[in-house]
C-alpha positions as CSV (number, residue, x, y, z in Angstrom):
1,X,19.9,6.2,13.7
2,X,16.7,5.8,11.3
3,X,15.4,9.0,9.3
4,X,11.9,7.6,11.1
5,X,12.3,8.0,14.9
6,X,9.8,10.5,15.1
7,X,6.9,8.1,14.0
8,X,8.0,5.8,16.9
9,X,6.0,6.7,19.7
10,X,2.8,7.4,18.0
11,X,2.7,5.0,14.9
12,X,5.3,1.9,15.9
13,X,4.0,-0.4,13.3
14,X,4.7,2.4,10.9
15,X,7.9,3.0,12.3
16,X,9.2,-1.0,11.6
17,X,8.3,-0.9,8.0
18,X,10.1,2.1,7.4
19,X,12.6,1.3,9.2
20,X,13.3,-1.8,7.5
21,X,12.6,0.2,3.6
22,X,15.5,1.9,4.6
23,X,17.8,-0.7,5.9
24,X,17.0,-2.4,2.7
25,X,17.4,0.6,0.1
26,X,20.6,-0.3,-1.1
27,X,20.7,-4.2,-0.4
28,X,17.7,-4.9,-2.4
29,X,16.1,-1.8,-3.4
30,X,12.4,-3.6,-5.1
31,X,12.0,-4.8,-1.7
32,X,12.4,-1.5,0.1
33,X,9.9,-0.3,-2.8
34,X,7.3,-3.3,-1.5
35,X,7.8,-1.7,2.2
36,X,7.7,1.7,1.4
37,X,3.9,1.3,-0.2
38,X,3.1,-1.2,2.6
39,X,4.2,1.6,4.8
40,X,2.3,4.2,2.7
41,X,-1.1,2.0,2.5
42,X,-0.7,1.7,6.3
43,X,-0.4,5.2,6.6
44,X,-3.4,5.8,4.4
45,X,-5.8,3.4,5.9
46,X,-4.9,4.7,9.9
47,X,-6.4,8.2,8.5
48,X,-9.2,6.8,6.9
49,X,-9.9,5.1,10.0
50,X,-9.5,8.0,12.3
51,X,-10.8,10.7,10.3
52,X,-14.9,10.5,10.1
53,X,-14.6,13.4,8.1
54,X,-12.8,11.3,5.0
55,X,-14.9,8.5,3.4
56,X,-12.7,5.6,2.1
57,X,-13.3,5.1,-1.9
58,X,-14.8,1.5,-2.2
59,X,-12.3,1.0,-4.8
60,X,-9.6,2.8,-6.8
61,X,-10.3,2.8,-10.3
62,X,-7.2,2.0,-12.6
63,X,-7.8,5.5,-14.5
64,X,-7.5,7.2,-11.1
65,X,-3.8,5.8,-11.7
66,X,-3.3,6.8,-14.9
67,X,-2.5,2.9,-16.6
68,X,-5.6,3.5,-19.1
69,X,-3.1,5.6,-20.9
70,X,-0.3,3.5,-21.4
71,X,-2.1,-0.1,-21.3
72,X,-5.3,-1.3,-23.3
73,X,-8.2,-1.8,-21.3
74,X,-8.3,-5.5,-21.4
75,X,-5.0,-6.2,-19.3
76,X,-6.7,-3.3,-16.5
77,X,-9.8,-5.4,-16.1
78,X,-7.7,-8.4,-16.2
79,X,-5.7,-7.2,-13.4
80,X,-8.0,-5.2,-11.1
81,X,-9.7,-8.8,-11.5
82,X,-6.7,-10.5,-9.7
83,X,-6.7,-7.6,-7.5
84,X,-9.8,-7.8,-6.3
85,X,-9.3,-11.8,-5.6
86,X,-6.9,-11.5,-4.0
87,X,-8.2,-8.8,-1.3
88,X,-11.2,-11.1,-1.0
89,X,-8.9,-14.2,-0.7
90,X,-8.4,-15.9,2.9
91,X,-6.5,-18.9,3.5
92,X,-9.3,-20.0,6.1
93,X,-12.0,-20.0,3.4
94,X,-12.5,-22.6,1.2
């Protein structure tokens, strides 16, 4: 019995990746972490794909979550750097 059988019948890819966050919680709880946001992201990009009322940002700033407190600005454009690679990154391209 998973805590996410209602999101099985509409959302089934949904429903596997919380599924297995929670199978995982207290086996190895960082990788139930990495499926709970890959769950989360999923969920996000399905509304912005079926809701023409929301426009998808083109990118989300590292301010918008709150790192330029607590880290210097060098390491954030550092990293949104690799970020950015790697969503633009394809093992089919050379």
């Amino acid at each position: 019995m998973s805590n996410f059988n209602f999101l099985l019948a509409d959302f089934p890819e949904l429903y596997a990746d919380a599924v297995e966050a929670e199978q995982l919680t207290l086996l190895s709880p960082k990788a139930a972490a990495i499926f709970c946001r890959s769950t989360l992201e999923n969920a996000i990009n399905w509304l912005y794909d079926h809701d023409p009322k929301l426009n998808r940002p083109s990118l989300i700033e590292p301010s918008f979550l709150g790192f330029n407190t607590f880290v210097p600005s060098a390491p954030i454009a550092k990293g949104t750097s690799i970020y950015l690679n790697a969503l633009v990154w394809s093992p089919n391209t050379t």
